[in-house]
C-alpha positions as a Python dict, from the first residue, in 0.01 Angstrom:
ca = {
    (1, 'X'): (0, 0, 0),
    (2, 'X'): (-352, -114, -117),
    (3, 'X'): (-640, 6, 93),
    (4, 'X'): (-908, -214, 292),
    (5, 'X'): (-1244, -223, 149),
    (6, 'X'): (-1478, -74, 339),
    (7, 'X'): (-1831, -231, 465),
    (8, 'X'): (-2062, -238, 203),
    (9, 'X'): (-1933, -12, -15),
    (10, 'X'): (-1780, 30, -368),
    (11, 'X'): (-1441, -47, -431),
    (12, 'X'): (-1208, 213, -280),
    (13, 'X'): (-983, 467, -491),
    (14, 'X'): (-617, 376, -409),
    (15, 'X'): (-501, 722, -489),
    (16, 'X'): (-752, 924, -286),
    (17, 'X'): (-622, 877, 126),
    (18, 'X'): (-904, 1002, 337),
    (19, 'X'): (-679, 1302, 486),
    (20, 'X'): (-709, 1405, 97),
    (21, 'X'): (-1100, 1369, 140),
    (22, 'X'): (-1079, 1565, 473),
    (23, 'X'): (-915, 1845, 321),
    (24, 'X'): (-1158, 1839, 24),
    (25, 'X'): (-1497, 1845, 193),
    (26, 'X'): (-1407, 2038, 486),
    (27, 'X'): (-1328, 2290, 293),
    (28, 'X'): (-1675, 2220, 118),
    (29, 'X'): (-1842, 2222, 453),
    (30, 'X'): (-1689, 2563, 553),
    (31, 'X'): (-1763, 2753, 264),
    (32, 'X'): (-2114, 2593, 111),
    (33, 'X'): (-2313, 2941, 185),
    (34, 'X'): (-2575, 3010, -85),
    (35, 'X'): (-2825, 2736, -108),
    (36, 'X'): (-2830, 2428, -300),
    (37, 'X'): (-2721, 2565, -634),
    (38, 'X'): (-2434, 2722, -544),
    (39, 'X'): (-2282, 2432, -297),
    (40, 'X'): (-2368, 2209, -581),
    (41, 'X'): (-2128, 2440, -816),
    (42, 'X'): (-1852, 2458, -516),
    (43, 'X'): (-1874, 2041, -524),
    (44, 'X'): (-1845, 2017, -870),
    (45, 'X'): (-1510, 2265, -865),
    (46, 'X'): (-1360, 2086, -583),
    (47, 'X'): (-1441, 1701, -700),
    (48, 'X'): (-1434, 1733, -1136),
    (49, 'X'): (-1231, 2046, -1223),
    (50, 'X'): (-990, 2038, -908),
    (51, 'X'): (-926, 1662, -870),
    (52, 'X'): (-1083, 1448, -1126),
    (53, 'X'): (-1187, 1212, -819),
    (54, 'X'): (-1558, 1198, -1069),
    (55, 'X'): (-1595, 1251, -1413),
    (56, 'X'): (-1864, 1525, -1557),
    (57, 'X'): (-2095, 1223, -1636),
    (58, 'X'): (-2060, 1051, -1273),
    (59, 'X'): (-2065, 1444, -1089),
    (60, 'X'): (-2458, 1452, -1327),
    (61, 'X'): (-2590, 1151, -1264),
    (62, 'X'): (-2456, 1128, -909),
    (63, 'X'): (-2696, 1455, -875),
    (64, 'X'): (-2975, 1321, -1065),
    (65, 'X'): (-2976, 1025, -806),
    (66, 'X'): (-2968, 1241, -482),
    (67, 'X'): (-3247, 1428, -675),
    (68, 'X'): (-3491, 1110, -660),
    (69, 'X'): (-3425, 1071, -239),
    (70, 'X'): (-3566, 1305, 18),
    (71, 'X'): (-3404, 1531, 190),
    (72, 'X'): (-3108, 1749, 143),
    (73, 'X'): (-3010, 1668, -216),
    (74, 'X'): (-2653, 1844, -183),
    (75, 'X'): (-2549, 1722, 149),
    (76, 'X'): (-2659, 1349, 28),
    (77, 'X'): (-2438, 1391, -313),
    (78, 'X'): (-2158, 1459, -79),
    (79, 'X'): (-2261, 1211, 134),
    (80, 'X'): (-2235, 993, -237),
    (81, 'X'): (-1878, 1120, -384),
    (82, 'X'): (-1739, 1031, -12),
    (83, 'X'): (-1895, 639, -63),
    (84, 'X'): (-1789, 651, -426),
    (85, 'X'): (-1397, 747, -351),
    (86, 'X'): (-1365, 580, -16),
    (87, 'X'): (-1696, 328, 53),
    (88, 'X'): (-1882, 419, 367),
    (89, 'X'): (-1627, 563, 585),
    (90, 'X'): (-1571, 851, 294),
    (91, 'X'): (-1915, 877, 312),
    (92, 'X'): (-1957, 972, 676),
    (93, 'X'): (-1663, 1195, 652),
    (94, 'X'): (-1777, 1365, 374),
    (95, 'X'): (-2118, 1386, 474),
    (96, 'X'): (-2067, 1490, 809),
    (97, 'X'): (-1794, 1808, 715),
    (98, 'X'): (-2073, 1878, 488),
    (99, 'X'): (-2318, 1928, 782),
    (100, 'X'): (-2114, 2005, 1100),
    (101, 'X'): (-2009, 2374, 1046),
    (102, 'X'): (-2364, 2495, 969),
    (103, 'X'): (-2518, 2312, 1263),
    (104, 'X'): (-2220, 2442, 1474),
    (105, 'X'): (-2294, 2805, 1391),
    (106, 'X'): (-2673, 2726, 1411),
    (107, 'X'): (-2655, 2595, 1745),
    (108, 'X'): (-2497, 2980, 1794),
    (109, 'X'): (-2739, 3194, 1686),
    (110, 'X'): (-3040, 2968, 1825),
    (111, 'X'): (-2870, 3043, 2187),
    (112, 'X'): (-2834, 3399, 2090),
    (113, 'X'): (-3159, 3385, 1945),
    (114, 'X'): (-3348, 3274, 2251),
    (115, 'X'): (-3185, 3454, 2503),
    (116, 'X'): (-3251, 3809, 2329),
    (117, 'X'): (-3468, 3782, 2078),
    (118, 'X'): (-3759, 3981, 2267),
    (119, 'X'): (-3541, 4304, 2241),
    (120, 'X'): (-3690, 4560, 2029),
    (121, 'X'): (-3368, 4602, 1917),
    (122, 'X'): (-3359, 4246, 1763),
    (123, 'X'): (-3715, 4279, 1655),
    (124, 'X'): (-3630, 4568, 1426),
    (125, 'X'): (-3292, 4349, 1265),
    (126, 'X'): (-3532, 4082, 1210),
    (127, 'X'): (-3776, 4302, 1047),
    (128, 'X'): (-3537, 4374, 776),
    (129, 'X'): (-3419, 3979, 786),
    (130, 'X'): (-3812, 3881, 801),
    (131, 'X'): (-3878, 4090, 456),
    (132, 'X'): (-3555, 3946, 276),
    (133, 'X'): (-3668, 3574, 382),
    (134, 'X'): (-4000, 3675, 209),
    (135, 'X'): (-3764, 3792, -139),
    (136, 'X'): (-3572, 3468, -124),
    (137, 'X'): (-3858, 3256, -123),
    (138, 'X'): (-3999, 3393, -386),
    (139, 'X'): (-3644, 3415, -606),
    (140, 'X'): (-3600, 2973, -485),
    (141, 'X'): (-3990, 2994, -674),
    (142, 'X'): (-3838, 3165, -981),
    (143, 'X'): (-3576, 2957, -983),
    (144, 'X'): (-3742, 2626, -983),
    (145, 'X'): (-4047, 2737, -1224),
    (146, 'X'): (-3825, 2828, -1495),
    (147, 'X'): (-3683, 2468, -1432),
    (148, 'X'): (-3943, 2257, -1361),
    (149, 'X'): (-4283, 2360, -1551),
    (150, 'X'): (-4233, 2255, -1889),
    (151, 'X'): (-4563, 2165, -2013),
    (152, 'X'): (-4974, 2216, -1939),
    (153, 'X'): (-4938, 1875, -1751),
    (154, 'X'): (-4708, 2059, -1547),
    (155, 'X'): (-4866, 2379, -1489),
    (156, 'X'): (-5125, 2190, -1401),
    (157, 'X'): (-4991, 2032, -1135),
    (158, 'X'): (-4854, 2343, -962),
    (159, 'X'): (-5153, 2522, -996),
    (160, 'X'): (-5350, 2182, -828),
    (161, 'X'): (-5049, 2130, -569),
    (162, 'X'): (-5102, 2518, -430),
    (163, 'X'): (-5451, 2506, -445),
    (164, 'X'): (-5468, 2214, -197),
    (165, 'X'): (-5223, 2361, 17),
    (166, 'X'): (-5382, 2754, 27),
    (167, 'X'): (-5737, 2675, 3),
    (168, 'X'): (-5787, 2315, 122),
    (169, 'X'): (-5511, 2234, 373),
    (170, 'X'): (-5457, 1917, 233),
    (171, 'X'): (-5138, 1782, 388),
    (172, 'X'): (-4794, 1780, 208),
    (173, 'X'): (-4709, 1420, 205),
    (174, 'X'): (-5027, 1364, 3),
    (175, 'X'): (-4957, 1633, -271),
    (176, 'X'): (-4614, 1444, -299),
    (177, 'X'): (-4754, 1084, -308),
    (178, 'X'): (-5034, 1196, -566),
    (179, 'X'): (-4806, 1407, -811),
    (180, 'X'): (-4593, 1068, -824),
    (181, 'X'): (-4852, 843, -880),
    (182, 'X'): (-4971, 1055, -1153),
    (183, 'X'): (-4619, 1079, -1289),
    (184, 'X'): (-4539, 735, -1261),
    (185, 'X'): (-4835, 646, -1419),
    (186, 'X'): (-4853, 884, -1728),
    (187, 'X'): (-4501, 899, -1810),
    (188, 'X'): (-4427, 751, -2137),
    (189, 'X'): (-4188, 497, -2182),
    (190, 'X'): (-4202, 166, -1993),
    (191, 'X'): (-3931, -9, -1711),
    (192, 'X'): (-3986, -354, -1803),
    (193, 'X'): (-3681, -359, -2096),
    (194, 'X'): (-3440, -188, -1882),
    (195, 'X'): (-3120, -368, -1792),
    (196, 'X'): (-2856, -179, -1595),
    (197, 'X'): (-2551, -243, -1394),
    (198, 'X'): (-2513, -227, -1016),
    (199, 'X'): (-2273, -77, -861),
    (200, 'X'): (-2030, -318, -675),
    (201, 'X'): (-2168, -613, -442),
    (202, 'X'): (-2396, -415, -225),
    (203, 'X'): (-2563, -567, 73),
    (204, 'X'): (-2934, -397, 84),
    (205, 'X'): (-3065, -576, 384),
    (206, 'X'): (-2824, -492, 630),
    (207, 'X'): (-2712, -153, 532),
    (208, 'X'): (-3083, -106, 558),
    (209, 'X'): (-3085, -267, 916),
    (210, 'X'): (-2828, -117, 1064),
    (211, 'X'): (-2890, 252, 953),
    (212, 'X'): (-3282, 203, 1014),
    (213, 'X'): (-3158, 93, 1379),
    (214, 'X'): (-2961, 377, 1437),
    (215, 'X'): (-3233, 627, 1275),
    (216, 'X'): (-3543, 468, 1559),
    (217, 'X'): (-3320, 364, 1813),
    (218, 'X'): (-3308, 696, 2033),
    (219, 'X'): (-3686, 715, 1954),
    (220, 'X'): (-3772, 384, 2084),
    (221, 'X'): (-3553, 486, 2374),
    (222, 'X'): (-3762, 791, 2440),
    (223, 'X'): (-4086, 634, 2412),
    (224, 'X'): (-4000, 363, 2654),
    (225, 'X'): (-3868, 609, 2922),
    (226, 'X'): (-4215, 851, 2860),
    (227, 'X'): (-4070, 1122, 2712),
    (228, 'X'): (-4323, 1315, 2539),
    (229, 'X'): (-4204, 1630, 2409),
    (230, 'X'): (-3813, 1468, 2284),
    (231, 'X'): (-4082, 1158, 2151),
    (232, 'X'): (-4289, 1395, 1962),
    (233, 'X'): (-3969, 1603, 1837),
    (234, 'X'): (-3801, 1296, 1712),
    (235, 'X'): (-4136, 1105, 1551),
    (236, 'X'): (-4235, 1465, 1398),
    (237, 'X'): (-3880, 1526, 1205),
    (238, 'X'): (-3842, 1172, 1118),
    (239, 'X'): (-4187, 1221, 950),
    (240, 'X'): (-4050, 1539, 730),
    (241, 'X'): (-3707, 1358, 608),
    (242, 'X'): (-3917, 1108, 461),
    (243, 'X'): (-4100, 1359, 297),
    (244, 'X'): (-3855, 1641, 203),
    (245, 'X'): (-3910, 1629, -162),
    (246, 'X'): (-3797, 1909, -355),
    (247, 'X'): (-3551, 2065, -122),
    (248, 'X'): (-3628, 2252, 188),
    (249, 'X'): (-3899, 2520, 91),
    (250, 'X'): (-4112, 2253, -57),
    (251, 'X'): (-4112, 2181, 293),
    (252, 'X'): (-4122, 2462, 483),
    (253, 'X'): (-4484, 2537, 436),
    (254, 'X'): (-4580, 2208, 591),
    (255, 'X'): (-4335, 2232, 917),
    (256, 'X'): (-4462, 2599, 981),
    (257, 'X'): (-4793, 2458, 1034),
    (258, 'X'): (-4752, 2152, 1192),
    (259, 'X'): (-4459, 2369, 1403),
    (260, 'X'): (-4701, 2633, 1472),
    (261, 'X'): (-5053, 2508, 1456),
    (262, 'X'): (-5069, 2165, 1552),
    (263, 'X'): (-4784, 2172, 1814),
    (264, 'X'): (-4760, 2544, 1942),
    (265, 'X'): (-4366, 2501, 1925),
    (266, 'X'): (-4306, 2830, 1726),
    (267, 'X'): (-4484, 3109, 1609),
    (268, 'X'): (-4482, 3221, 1228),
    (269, 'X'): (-4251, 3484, 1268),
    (270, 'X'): (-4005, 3302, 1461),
    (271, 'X'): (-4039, 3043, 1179),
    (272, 'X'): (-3964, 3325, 947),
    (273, 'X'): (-3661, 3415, 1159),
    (274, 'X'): (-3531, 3058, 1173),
    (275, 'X'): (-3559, 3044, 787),
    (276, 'X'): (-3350, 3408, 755),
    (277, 'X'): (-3069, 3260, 972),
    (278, 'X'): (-3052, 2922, 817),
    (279, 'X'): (-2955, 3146, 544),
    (280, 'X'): (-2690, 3323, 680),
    (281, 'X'): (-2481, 2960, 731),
    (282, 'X'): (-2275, 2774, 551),
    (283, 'X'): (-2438, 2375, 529),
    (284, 'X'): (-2803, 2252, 394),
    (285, 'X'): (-3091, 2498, 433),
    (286, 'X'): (-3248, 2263, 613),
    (287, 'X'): (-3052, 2322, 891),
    (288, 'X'): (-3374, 2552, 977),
    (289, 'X'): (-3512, 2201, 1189),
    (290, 'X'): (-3214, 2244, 1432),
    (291, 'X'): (-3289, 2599, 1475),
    (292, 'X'): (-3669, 2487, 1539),
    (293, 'X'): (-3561, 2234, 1705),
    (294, 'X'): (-3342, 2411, 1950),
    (295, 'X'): (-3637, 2688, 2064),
    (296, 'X'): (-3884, 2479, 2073),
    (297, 'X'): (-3710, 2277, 2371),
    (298, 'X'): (-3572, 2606, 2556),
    (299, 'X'): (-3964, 2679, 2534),
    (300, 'X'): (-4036, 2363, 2698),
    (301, 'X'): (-3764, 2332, 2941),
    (302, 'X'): (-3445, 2536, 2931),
    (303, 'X'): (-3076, 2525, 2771),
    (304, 'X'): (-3054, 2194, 2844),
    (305, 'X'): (-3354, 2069, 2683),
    (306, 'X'): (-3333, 2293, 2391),
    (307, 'X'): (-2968, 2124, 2299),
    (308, 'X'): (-3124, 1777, 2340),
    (309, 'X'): (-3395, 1830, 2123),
    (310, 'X'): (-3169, 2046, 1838),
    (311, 'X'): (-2900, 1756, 1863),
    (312, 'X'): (-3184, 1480, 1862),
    (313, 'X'): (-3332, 1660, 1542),
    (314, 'X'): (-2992, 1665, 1389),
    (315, 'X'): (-3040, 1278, 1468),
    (316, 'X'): (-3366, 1226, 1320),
    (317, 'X'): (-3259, 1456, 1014),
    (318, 'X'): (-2937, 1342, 905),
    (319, 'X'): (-2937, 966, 937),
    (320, 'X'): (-3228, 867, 711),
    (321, 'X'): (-2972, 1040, 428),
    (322, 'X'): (-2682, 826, 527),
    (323, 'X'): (-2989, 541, 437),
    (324, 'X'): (-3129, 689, 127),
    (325, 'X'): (-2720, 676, 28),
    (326, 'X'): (-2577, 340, 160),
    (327, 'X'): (-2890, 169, 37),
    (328, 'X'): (-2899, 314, -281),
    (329, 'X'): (-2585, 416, -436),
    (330, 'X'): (-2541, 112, -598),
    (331, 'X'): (-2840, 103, -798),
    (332, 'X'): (-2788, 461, -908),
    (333, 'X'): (-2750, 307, -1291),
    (334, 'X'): (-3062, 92, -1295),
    (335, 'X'): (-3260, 377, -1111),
    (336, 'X'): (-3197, 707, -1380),
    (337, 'X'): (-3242, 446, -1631),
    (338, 'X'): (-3609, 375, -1570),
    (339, 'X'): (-3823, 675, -1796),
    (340, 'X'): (-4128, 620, -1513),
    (341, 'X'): (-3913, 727, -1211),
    (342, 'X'): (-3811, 984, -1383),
    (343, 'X'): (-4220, 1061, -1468),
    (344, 'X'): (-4257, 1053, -1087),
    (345, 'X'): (-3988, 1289, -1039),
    (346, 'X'): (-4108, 1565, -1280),
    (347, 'X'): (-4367, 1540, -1173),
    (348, 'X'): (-4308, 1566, -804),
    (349, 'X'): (-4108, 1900, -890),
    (350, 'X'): (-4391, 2074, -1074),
    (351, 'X'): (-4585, 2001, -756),
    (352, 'X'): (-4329, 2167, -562),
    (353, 'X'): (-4354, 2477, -762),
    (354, 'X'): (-4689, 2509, -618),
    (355, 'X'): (-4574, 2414, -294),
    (356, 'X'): (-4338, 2685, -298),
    (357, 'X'): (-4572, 2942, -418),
    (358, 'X'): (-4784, 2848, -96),
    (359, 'X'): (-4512, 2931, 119),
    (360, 'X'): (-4460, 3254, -14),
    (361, 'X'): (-4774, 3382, 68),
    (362, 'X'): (-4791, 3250, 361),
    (363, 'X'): (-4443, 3410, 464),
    (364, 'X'): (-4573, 3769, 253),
    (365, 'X'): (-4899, 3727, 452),
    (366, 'X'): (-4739, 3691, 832),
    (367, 'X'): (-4480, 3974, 724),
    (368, 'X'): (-4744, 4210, 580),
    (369, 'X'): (-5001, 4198, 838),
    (370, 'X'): (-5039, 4160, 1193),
    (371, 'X'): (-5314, 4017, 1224),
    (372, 'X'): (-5402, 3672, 1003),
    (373, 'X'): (-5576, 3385, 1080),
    (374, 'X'): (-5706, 3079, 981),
    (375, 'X'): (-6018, 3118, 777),
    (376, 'X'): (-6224, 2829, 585),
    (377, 'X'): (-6024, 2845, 266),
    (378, 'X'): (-5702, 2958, 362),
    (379, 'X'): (-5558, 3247, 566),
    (380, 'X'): (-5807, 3546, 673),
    (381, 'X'): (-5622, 3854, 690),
    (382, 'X'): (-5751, 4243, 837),
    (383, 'X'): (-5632, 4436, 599),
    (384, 'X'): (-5660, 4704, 852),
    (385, 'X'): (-5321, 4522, 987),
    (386, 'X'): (-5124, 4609, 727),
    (387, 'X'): (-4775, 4733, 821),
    (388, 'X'): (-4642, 5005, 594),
    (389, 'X'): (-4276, 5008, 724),
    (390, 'X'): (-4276, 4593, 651),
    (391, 'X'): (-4439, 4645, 272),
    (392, 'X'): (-4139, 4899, 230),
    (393, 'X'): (-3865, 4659, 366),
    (394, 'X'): (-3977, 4379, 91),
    (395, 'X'): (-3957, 4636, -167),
    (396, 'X'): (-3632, 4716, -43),
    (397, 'X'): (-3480, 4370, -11),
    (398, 'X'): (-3676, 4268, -366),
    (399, 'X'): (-3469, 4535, -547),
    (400, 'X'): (-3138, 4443, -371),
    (401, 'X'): (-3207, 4036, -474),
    (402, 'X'): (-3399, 4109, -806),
    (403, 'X'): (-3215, 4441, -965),
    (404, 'X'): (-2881, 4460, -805),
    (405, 'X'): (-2832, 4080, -762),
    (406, 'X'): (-2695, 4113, -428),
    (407, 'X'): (-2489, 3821, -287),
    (408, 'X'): (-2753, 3642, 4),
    (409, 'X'): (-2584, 3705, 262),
    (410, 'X'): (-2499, 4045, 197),
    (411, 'X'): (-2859, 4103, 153),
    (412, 'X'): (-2943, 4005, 443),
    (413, 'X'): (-2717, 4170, 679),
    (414, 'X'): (-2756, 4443, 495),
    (415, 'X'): (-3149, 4469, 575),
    (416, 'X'): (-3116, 4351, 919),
    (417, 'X'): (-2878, 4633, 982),
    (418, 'X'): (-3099, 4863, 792),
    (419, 'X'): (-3387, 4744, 1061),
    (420, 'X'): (-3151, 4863, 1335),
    (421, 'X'): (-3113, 5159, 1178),
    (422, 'X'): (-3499, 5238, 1211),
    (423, 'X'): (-3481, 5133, 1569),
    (424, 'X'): (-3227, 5421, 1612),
    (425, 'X'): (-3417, 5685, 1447),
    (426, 'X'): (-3757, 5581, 1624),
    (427, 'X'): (-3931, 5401, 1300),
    (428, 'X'): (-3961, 5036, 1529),
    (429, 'X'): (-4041, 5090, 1929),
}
């Protein structure tokens, strides 16, 4: 029997039943540990190799598209193979088994996490975790150098992008906005002879409308019955998924200190905690806003308010990628055809690398010493503070990521256990 067309979307596949696309992506969802890369590889085995729902060419440029949007580029190209096989309803489906079992687990360990985290027990497994986050930041930088900087233009624009995050606090969005004006602007080719084909008979406007109603709606709602600290939660993390460019560490940088300097929510090293156990589940890394989310709310007011204000930042999170998708998926063609996007995009990512390197010192920094503060060109550290037992847990964890290529979640149970293990013996009090 032929199959309904769903609202707005693409024509649906009559040989893919959504129980088929249940199966698919919740198995997805329950095993997409590792970061982007690796759930990206676990997609491409389940959708291409497994069931030729998407051809290699569709699976790439499918990727290349989430690439352009902000936010969670892995979660939003599930979000797109569910629209592409089965309009918007696959969409949701797939999108949502993508996310649910991390944030499930998250909500978990936040509890756990604010109930006993002042044990100097936990202190000492979060020691170890604290020093791995510190490694993995540092291996996403790696990573995304090797990738990304390609060129002096390049270089260049890390090196600006990290100097006007370190040294001159200039705010995220701005690097972002700059690096693609400048690589919208100096990329060669031109957009004015392109001709490409949209995807089905989309309906911009009111895809656009009714997910931009759902993404403000509970903070309208908020605002009108004055509350402050779920109104500033919801306006502050629908302010980062507009600019999550580059994946979550290009990010991170700028939530620590808006988290922990402008709104006192969090310190660093809970931050740094939140980042190791975003790591630990299966789902998008940036997960780490529920976990934020979540602790700063039992701060202000309890259990109760801390699940409001994870579940509204799963809200405010989540949604604006259903948008980026809906909206866009059927221009996919006509967008990765145009040579300056694709300036602005390079050039956004060689920004990030700088970014990135930002956030690992300010991670190494906070780790390292005990004391650090804010000084007029970036952080002012007593070097007097230095902890000794820290500098030998990075080492540690560096050589497990680095030499022995440890698995990432191995790693860091492995070094959170080791931290215990120091507890025991009378190394952490």
């Amino acid at each position: 029997m032929a199959m309904t067309r769903d609202m707005h979307g693409p024509k649906p596949m009559d040989n893919v039943s959504l129980t088929e696309l249940f199966r698919a992506f919740g198995r997805i969802g329950v095993l997409s540990f590792g970061g982007p890369a690796a759930q990206i590889s676990l997609m491409h085995s389940e959708i291409v190799d497994r069931h030729g729902w998407l051809s290699e060419d569709q699976f790439l440029k499918a990727l290349s598209f989430c690439m352009l949007l902000p936010g969670p580029e892995a979660m939003q190209l599930a979000t797109y193979v569910g629209w592409r096989l089965r309009g918007v309803t696959g969409g949701l489906l797939a999108g949502l088994l993508f996310v649910l079992p991390g944030a499930a687990v998250i909500f978990a360990l936040a509890f756990g996490y604010a109930l006993y985290g002042d044990l100097p027990l936990v202190h000492a497994i979060f020691a170890g975790i604290q020093a791995t986050v510190v490694v993995i930041v540092l291996q996403a930088l790696w990573k995304l150098a090797k990738k990304a900087l390609r060129g002096r233009a390049s270089w260049v624009l890390a090196a600006l992008a990290f100097t006007a995050l370190f040294f001159l606090s200039i705010p995220f969005p701005f690097i972002v906005v700059a690096a693609a004006i400048f690589g919208f602007w100096f990329s060669k080719g031109s957009d004015d002879a392109v001709v490409a084909s949209v995807h089905g008979r989309p309906r911009t406007l009111q895809t656009v409308a009714i997910w931009g109603a759902l993404w403000f709606a509970p903070i309208v709602v908020l605002w009108a019955l004055n509350q402050a600290f779920l109104f500033q939660i919801a306006l502050f993390f629908s302010h980062l998924a507009v600019v999550t460019f580059g994946g979550a560490y290009a990010v991170l940088a700028y939530m620590t200190q808006a988290v922990v300097d402008t709104h006192g929510w969090l310190t660093t090293p809970e931050m740094i905690d939140a980042l190791g156990l975003a790591e630990t589940t299966p789902g998008p890394l940036i997960l780490v806003t529920q976990f934020v989310g979540f602790l700063a709310g039992f701060a202000e007011g309890g259990v109760a308010l801390a699940v409001t204000a994870a579940s509204l930042t799963l809200w405010v999170t989540f949604v604006p990628c259903f948008l980026w998708i809906f909206a866009g998926a059927p221009y996919v063609e006509a967008l990765l055809s145009r040579p300056k996007l694709k300036g602005a995009l390079d050039a956004i990512s060689a920004s990030v690398v700088g970014v990135i390197l930002n956030l690992s010192l300010w991670f190494g920094l906070h780790v390292l010493f005990t004391e650090v503060g804010d000084g007029r060109f970036g952080p002012d550290v007593t070097l007097s503070s230095i902890s000794i037992m820290n500098a030998v847990l990075i080492i540690i964890a560096a050589v497990l990521v680095f030499a022995l290529r440890m698995p990432l979640i191995l790693t860091i149970a492995g070094m959170g256990t080791f931290g215990a293990c120091l507890w025991v013996v009378g190394f952490f009090v």
